[in-house]
N, C-alpha and C positions, 0 to 999 in steps of 0.2 A: 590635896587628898589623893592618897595612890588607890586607882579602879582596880576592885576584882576582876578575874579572868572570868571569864562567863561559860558552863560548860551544860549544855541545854541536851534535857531528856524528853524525848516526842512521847506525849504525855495523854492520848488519843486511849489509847488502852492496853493491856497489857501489864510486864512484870516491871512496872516503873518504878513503883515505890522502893522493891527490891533494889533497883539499880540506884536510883538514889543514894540509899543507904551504902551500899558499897562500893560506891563514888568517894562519897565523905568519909567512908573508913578508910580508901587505901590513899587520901590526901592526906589523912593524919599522919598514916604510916610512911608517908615520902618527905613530910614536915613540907608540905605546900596550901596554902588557901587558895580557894579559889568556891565561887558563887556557883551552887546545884540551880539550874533554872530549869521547871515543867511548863515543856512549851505543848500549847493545845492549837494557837491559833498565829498565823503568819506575822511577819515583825520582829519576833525574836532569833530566828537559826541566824541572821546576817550579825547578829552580836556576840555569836558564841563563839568560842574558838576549838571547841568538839562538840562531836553531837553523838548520841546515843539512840540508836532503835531498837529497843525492847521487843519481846514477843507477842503470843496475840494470837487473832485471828487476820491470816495475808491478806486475803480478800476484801475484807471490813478496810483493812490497816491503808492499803493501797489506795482504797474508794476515798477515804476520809483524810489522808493525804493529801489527794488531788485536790478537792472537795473545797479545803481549808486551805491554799495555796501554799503549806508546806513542802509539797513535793519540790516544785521549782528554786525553790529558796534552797535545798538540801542540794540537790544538782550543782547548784551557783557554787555554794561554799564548799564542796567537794572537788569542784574543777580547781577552784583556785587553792587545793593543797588543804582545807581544814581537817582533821581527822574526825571519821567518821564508822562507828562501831555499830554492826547490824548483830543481834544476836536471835535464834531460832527463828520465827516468823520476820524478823529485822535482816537476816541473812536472805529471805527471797525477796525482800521489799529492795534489796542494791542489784540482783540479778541484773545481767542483760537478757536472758531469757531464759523463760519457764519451762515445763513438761506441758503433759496434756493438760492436765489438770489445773494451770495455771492458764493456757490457752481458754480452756472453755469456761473459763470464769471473767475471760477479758481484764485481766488483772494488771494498771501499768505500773510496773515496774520500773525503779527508776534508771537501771541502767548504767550506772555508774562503775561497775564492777565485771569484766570480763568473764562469766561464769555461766552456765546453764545449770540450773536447781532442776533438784526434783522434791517436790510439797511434803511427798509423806514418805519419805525414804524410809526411815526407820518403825510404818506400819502407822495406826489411829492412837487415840487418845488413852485406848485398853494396854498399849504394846511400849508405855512407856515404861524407863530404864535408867537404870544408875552403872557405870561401869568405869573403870579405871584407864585413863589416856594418857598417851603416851603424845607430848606436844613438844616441836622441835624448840620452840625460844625459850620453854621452860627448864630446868636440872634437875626435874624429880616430877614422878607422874599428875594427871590431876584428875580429879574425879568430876567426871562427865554425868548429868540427868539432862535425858532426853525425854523429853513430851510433844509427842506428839512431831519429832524433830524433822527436819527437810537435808537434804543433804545435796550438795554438789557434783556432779556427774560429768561436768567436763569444763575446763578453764582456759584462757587464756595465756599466749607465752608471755605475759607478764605479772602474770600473778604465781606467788610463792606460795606455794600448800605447807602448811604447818602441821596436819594432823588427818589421819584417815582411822575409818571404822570397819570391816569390811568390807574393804575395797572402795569406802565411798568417802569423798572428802568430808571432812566436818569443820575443819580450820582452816583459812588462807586468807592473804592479803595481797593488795595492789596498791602499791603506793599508800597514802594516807587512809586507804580504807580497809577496814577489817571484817572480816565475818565470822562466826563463829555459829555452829547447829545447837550447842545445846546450851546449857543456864547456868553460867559460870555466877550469874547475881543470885541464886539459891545456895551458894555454898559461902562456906568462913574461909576458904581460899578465894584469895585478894589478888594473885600476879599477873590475873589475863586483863584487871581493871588497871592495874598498873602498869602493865606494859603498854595501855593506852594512854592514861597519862602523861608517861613519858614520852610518846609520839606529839602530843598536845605542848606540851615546856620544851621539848629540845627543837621545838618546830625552828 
């Protein structure tokens, strides 16, 4: 019996379901299977061969990481090359470090990701926004919503920027890890899920 590839969504809280769902659409559309697993509690990240950080509340997200010994588990399978996709609040949960406001919330971060965030770059939950991006691995623009979104502020010489907003990063990667500010799993555009994917198979 040949084992499904296991591709585990941190399932704590957040736009999970969404990412679920657009997981399994853009495996249709690559003609690949492979097993959606919602992981709450430690045990499963050392099975999967990507992993997904969905959005949220950071602070919540971080605490309840640690908490549940997910955190360590995510570190482990990130050092050893697994890909690893942070999106809006999952984009400051890989930070190496935060602004103030991640400072004064004592939020750990897992560090995995050469980057300093800032939490509310793009303003509160009032100030949220849909606007048209411009991403280098893409051939045609994609439509960015932002809620509440965090943005990158300054990176590491090894990490590739993919995508800026007003001067503020929104997209970039290091190695097996990706981040992205805003909610690529609210849209019927599939290639930012895809292009993880394929990080995931061509491993």
């Amino acid at each position: 019996m040949v084992l499904l590839m296991k591709i585990g969504v941190i399932a704590i809280q957040g736009a999970v379901s969404e990412h679920v769902d657009a997981l399994k659409r853009a495996l249709a559309q690559r003609g690949r299977d492979a097993e959606i697993v919602k992981i709450k509690h430690k045990g499963l990240v050392p099975e999967c061969s990507g992993i997904v950080i969905p959005g949220g509340e950071s602070t919540t997200l971080c605490r309840l990481l640690s908490r549940e010994g997910i955190a360590e588990e995510i570190k482990d399978v990130a050092a050893r090359g697994v890909p690893v996709l942070g999106t809006c609040a999952g984009l400051i949960v890989l930070a190496k470090e935060g602004d103030e406001q991640v400072k004064k919330t004592s939020q750990a971060l897992l560090g995995i990701m050469d980057i300093k965030v800032n939490r509310n770059a793009f303003g509160r939950q009032r100030d949220s926004f849909e606007t048209e991006l411009k991403i280098e691995i893409l051939d045609s623009s994609f439509k960015g919503i932002f809620i509440r979104a965090p943005g990158i502020v300054n990176c590491g010489p090894g990490v590739s920027v993919f995508s800026n907003l007003d001067d503020v990063i929104i997209m970039a990667e290091q190695g097996n890890v990706l981040a992205v500010a805003f909610h690529p799993e609210l849209t019927d555009d599939l290639r930012i899920h895809q292009y993880f994917l394929d990080k995931i198979f061509n491993r």
